[in-house]
C-alpha positions as a Markdown table, in Angstrom:
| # | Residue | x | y | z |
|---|---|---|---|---|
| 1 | Unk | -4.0 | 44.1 | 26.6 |
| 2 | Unk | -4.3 | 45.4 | 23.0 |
| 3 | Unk | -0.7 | 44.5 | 22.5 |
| 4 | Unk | -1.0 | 40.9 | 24.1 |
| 5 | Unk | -4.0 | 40.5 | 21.3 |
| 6 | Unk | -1.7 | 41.1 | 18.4 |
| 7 | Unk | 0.8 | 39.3 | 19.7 |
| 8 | Unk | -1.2 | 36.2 | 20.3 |
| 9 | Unk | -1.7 | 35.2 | 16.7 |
| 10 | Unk | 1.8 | 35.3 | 15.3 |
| 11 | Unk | 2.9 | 32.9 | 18.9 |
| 12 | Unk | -0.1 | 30.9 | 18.5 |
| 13 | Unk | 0.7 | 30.5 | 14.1 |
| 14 | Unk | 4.8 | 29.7 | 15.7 |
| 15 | Unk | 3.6 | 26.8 | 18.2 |
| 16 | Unk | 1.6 | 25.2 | 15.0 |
| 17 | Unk | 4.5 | 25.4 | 13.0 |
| 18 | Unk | 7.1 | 23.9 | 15.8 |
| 19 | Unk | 4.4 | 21.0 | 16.1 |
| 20 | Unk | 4.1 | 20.9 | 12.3 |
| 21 | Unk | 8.3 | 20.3 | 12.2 |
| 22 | Unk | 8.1 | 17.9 | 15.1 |
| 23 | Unk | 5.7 | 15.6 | 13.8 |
| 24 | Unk | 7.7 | 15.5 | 10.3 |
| 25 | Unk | 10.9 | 14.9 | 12.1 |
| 26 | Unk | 9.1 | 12.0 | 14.2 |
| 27 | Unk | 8.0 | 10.4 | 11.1 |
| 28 | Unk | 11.0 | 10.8 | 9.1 |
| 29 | Unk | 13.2 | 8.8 | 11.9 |
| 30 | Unk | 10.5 | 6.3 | 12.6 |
| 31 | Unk | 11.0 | 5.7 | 8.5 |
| 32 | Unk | 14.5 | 6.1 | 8.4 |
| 33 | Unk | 14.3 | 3.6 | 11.5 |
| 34 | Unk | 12.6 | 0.9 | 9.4 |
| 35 | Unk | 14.8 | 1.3 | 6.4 |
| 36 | Unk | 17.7 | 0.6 | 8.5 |
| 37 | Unk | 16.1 | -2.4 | 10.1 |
| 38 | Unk | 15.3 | -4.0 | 7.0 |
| 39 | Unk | 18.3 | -3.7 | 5.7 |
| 40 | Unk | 19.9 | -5.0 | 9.0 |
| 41 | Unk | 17.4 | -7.9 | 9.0 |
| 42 | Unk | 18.7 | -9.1 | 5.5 |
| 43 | Unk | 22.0 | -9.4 | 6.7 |
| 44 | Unk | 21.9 | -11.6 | 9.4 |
| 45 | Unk | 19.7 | -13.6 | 7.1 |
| 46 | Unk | 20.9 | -15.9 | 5.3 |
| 47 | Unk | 24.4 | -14.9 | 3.9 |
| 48 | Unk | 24.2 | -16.1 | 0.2 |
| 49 | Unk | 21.4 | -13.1 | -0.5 |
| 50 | Unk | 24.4 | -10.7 | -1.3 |
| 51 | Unk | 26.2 | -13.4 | -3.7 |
| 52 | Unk | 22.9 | -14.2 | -5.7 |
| 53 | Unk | 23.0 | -9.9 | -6.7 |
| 54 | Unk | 25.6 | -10.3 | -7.4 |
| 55 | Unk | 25.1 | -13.4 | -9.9 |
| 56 | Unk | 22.0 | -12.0 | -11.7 |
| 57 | Unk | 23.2 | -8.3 | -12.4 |
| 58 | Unk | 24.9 | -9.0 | -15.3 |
| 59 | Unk | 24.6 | -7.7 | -18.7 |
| 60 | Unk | 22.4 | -10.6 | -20.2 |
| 61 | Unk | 19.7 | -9.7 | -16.9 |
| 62 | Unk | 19.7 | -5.8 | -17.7 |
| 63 | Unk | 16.5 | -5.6 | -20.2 |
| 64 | Unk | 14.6 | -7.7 | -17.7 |
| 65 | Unk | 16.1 | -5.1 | -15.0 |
| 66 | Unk | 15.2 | -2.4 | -16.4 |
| 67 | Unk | 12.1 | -2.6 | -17.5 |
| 68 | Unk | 11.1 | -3.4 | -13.7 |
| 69 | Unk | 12.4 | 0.0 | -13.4 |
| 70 | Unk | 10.6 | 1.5 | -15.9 |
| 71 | Unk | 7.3 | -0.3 | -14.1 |
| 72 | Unk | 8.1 | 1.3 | -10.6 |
| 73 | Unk | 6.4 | 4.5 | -11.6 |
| 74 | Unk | 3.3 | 3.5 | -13.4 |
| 75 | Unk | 2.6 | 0.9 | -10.6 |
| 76 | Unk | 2.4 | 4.7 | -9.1 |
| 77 | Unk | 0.7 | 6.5 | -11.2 |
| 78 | Unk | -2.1 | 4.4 | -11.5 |
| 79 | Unk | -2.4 | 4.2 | -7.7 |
| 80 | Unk | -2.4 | 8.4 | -8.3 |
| 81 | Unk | -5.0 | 8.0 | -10.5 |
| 82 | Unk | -7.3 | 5.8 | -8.8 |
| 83 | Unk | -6.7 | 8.4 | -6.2 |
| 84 | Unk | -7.4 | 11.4 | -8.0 |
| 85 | Unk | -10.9 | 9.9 | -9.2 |
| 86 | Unk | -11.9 | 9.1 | -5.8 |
| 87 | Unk | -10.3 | 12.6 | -3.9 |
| 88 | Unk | -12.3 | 14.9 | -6.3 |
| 89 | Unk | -15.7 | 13.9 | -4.1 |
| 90 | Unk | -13.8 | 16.4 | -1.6 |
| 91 | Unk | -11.2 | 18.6 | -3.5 |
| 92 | Unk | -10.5 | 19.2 | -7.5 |
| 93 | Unk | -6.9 | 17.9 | -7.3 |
| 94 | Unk | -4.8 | 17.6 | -10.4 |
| 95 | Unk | -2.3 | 14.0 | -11.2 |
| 96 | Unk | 0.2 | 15.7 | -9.8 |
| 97 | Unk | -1.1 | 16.8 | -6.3 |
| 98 | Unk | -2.7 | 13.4 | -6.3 |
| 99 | Unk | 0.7 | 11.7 | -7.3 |
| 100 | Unk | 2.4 | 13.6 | -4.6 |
| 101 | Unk | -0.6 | 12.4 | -1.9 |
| 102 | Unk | 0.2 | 8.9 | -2.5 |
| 103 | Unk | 3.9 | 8.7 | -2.7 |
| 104 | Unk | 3.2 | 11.1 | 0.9 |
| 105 | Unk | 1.0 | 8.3 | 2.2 |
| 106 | Unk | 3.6 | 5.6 | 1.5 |
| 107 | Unk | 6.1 | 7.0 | 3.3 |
| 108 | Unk | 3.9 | 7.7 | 6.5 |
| 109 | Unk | 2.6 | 4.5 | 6.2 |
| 110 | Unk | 6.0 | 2.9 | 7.3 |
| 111 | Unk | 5.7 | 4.7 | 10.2 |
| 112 | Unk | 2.2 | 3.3 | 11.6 |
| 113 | Unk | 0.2 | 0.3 | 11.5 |
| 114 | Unk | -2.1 | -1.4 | 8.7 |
| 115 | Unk | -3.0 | 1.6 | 6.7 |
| 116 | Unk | -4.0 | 4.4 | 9.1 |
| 117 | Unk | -0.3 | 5.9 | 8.0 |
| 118 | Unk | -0.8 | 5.4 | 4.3 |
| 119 | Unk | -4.4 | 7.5 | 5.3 |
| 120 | Unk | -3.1 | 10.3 | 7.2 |
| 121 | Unk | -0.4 | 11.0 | 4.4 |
| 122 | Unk | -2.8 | 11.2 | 1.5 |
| 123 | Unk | -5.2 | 13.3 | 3.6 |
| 124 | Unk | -3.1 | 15.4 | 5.2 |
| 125 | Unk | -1.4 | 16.6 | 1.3 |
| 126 | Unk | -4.6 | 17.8 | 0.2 |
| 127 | Unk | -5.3 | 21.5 | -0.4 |
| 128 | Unk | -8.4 | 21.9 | 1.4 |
| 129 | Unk | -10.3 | 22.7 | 4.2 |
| 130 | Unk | -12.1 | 19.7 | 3.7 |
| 131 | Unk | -9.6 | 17.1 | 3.6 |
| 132 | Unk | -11.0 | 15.6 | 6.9 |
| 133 | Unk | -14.5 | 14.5 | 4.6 |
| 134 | Unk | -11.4 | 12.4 | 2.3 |
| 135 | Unk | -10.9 | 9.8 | 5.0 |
| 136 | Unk | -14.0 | 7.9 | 3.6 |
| 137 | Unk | -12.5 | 8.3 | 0.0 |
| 138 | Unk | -8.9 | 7.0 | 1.4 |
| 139 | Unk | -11.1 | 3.7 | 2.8 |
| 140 | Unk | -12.5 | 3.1 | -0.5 |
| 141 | Unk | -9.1 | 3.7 | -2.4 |
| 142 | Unk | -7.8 | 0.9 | 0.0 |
| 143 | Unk | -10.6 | -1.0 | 0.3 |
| 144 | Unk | -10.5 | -1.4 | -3.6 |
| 145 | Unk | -6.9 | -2.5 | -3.6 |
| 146 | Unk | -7.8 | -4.9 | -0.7 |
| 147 | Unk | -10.3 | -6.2 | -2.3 |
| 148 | Unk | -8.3 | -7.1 | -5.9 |
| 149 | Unk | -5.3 | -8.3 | -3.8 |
| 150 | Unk | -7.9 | -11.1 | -2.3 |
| 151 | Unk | -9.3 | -11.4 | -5.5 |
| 152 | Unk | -6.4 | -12.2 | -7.3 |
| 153 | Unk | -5.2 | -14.3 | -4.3 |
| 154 | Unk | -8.4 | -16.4 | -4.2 |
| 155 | Unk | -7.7 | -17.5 | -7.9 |
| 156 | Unk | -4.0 | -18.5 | -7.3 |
| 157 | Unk | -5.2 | -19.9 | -4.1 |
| 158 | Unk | -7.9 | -22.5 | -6.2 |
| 159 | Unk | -5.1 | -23.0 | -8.2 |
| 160 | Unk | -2.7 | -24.5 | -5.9 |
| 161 | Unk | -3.8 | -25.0 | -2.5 |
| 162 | Unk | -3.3 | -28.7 | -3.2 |
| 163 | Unk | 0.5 | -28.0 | -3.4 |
| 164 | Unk | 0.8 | -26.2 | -0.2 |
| 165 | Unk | 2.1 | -27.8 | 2.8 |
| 166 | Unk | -1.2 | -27.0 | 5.1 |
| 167 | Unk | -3.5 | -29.1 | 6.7 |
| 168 | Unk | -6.7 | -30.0 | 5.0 |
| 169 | Unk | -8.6 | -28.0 | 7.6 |
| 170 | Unk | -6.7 | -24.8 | 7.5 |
| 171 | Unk | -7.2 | -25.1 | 3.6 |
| 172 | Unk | -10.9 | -25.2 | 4.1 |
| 173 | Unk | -11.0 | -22.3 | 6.7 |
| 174 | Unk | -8.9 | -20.4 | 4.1 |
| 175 | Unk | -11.4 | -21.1 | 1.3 |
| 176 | Unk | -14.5 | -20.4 | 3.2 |
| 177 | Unk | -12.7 | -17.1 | 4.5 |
| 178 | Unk | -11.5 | -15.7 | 0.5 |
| 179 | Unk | -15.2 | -16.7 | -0.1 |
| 180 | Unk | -16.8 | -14.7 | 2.8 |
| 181 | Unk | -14.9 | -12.0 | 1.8 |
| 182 | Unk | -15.4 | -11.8 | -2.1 |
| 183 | Unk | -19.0 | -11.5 | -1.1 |
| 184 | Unk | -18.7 | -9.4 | 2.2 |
| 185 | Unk | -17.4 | -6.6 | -0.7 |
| 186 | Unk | -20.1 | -7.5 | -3.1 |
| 187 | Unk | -22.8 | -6.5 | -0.3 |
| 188 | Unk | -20.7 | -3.6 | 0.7 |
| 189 | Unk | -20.8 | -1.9 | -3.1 |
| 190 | Unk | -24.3 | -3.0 | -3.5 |
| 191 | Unk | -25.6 | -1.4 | 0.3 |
| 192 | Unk | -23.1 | 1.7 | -0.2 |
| 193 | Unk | -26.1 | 4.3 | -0.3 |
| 194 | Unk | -27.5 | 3.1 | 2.6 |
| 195 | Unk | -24.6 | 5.1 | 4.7 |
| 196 | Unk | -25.4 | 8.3 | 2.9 |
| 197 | Unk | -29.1 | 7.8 | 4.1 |
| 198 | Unk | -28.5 | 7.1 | 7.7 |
| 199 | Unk | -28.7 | 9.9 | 10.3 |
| 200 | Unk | -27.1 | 8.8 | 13.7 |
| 201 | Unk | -28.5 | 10.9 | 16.6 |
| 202 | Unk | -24.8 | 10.3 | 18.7 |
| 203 | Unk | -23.2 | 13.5 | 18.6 |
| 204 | Unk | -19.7 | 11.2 | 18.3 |
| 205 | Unk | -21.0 | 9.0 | 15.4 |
| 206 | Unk | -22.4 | 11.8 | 13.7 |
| 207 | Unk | -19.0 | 13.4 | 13.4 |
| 208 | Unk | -17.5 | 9.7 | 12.5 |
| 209 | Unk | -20.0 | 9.5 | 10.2 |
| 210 | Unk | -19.4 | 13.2 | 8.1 |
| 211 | Unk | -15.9 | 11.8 | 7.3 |
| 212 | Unk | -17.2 | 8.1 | 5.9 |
| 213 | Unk | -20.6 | 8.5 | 4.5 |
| 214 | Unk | -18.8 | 10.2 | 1.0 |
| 215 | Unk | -18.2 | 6.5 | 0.9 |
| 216 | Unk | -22.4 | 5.8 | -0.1 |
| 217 | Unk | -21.9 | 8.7 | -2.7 |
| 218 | Unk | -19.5 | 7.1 | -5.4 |
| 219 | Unk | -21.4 | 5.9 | -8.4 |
| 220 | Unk | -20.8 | 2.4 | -9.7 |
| 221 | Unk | -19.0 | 4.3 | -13.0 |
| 222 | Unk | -16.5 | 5.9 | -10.8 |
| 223 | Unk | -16.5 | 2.8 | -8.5 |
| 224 | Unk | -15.9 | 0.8 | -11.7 |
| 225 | Unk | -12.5 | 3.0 | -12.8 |
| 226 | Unk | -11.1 | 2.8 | -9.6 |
| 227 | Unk | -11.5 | -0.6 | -9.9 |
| 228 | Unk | -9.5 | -0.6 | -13.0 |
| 229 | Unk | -6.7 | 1.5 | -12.5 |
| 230 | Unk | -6.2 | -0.8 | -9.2 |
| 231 | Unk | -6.1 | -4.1 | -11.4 |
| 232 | Unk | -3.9 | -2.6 | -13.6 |
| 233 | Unk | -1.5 | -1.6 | -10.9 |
| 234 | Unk | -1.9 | -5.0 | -9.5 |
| 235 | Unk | -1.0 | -6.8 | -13.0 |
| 236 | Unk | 2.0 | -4.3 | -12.8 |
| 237 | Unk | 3.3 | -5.3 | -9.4 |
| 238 | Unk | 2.7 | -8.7 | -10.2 |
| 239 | Unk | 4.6 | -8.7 | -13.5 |
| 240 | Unk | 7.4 | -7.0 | -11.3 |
| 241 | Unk | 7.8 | -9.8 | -9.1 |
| 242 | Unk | 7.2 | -12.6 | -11.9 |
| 243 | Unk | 10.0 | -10.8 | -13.7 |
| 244 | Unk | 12.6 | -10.5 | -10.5 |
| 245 | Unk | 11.4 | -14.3 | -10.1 |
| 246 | Unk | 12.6 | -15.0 | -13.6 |
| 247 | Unk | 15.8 | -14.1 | -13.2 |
| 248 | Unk | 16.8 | -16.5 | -10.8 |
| 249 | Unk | 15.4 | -19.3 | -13.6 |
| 250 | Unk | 13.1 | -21.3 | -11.8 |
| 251 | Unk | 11.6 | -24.6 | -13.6 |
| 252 | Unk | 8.3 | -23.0 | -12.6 |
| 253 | Unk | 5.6 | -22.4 | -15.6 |
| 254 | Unk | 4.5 | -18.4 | -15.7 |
| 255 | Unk | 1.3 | -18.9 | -15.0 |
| 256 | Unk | 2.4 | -21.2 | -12.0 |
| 257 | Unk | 4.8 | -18.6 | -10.9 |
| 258 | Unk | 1.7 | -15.9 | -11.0 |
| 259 | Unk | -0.3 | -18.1 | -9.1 |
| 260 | Unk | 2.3 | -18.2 | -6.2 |
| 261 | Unk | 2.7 | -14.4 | -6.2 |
| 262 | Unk | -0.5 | -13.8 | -6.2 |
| 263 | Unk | -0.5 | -15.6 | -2.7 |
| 264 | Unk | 2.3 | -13.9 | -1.5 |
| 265 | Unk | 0.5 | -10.3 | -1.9 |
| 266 | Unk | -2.6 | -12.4 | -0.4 |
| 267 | Unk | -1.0 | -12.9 | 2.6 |
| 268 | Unk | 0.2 | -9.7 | 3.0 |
| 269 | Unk | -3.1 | -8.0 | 2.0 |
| 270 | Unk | -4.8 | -10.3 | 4.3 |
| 271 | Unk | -2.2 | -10.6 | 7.5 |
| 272 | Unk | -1.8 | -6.8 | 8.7 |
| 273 | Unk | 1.7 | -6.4 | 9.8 |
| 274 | Unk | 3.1 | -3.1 | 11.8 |
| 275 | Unk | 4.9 | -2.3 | 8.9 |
| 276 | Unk | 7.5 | -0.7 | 11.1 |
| 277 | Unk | 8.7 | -4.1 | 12.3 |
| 278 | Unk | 8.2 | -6.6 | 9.2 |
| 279 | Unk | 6.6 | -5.8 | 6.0 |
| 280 | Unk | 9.2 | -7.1 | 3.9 |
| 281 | Unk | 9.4 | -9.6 | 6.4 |
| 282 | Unk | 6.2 | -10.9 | 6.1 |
| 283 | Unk | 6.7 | -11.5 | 2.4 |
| 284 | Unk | 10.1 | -13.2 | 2.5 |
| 285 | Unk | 8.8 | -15.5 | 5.3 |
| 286 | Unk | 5.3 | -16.3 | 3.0 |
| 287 | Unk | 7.2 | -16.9 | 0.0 |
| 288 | Unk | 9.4 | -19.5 | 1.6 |
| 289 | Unk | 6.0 | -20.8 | 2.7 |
| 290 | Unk | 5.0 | -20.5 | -0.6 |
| 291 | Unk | 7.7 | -22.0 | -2.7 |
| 292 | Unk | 8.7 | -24.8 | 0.2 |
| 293 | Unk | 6.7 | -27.4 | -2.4 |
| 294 | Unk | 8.8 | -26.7 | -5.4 |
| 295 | Unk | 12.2 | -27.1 | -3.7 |
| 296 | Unk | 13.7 | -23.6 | -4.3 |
| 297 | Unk | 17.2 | -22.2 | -3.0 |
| 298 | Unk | 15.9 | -19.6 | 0.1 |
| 299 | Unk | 18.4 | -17.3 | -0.5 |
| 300 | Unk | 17.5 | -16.5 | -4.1 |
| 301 | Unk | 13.7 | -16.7 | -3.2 |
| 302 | Unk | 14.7 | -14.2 | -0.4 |
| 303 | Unk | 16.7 | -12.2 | -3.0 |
| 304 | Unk | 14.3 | -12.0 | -5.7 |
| 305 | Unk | 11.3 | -10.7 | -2.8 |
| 306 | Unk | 14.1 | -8.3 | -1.5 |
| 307 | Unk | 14.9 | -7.0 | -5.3 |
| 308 | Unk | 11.1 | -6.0 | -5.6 |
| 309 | Unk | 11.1 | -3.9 | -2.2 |
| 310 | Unk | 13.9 | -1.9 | -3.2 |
| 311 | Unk | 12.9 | -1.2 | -6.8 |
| 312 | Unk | 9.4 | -0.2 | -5.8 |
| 313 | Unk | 8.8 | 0.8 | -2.4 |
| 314 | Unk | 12.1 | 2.2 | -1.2 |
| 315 | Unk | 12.9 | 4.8 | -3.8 |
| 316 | Unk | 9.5 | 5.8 | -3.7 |
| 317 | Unk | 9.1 | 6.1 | 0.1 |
| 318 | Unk | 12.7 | 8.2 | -0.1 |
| 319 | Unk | 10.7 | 10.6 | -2.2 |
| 320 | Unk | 7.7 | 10.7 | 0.0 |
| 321 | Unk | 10.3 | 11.9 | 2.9 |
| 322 | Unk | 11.0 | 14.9 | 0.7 |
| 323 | Unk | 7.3 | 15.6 | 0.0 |
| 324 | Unk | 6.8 | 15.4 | 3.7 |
| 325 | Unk | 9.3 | 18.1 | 4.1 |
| 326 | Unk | 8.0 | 19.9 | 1.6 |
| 327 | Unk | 4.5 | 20.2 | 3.3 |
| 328 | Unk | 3.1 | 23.6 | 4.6 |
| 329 | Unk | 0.5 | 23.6 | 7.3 |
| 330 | Unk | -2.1 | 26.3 | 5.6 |
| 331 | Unk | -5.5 | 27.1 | 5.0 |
| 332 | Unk | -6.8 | 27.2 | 1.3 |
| 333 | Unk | -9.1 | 29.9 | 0.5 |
């Protein structure tokens, strides 16, 4: 009996590490799975994609190139950053365990719907005990991006719903919704506290509730810097797809051409797609949508939104894939 007692823990330390393995393998196939679908998906699209590359890398595009290289890992950074403010409500993390977190989170988040992937990632890479408390900060980290992305939407949307191909009465549910919105997240900053005060007597919501009510804790300063670093990385992703736009010279004024991207990242923002069957998807299909009116070639609308995934979402979802590897299941002291 002794003997089966010592035994028990080393077996029982084993069958959490064979989960542990199984679970990364799981996710690294379903990711793999999607890279190799989107990639397939591109090319039974429409064939010209591969000649229009092969027209814009040229020597006279390269600046332009590679500065949207150079963007891919500050859009990053300040996501790691936004991350990092929020996360310390749970755990002291430093830029780079934060940095790791969200580059983590991407990569998972291929692999599941909306953003519960992108959620279990950055939780499950911090070095705590108490990393189950962070799922309220990983809502407000989203919620934060969500809420620019629809921000930033509603502006381009004001701006040239009146060139869109829609009927005038899904342009008027489509204002009323931006504007139900923009204030549904007003009232939720300003009523915050009020889940930090509540005290459900349900055994089951008072567990839900431990992991969301850090959420009524933030104060509007930190709220505020959050807020920023997520603009910021907005204006970068946005000036990355203005740029890959740019190449393909469009007669299509920059603030114009901001104006339609900005409704491209609205309709993915608000439209939440199983990423595992058609993020990328879902943006080429709304920027056709998008830039029907002005009479663009598809293919080089399609190239320029495919150009943008793979020079900032694939490399750094390759990377998360590594970090996922490189994750130890293990209790902090």
């Amino acid at each position: 009996m002794v003997q089966d007692k010592e035994l028990s823990p080393p077996k029982e330390k084993r069958n959490r590490r064979n989960l542990l393995w199984l679970g990364k393998l799981a996710v690294t196939v379903l990711i793999l799975s999607y890279i190799y679908r989107t990639f397939t998906n591109e090319q039974k699209g429409i064939s010209d994609v591969g000649n229009v590359f092969g027209s814009i890398l040229t020597a006279d595009h390269f600046p332009i190139i590679a500065f949207m290289l150079f963007l891919v890992p500050a859009n990053w950074a300040l996501e790691s950053l936004k991350w990092q403010k929020l996360a310390q409500k749970v755990a002291v993390l430093s830029f780079w365990d934060a940095f790791r977190g969200t580059l983590t989170g991407l990569a998972v988040g291929v692999a599941a719907p909306a953003q519960l992937g992108d959620t279990i990632g950055r939780v499950a890479a911090l070095k705590s005990d108490r990393r189950l408390e962070a799922i309220g900060a990983a809502i407000v980290s989203n919620g934060i991006q969500f809420y620019i992305s629809v921000a930033a939407g509603a502006v381009g949307w004001f701006h040239l719903q009146e060139k869109l191909a829609l009927s005038p009465a899904a342009k008027q549910m489509l204002s009323i919704l931006l504007i139900t919105i923009l204030l549904l997240g007003v009232l939720a900053v300003a009523f915050r506290r009020q889940l930090t005060d509540w005290h459900p007597k349900n055994s089951t919501i008072q567990k839900i509730h431990s992991y969301l009510r850090i959420i009524g804790a933030y104060t509007g300063e930190e709220l505020s810097l959050s807020a920023f670093y997520g603009s910021l990385r907005y204006l970068v992703f946005l000036t990355q797809f203005v740029l890959a736009l740019s190449l393909f010279e469009f007669p299509i004024p920059a603030l114009e051409l901001a104006s339609c991207v900005s409704l491209i990242f609205l309709a993915k923002t608000l439209i939440p797609a199983v990423n595992v069957l058609g993020d990328l998807g879902l943006r080429e299909f709304t920027a056709l949508l998008v830039f029907a009116s002005y009479g663009l070639p598809a293919e080089k609308v399609i190239a320029a939104t495919f150009m943008v995934w793979i020079v900032n979402v694939l490399g750094p979802i390759l990377i998360g894939i590594f970090l996922i590897w490189k994750y130890k299941l293990k209790r902090n002291r």
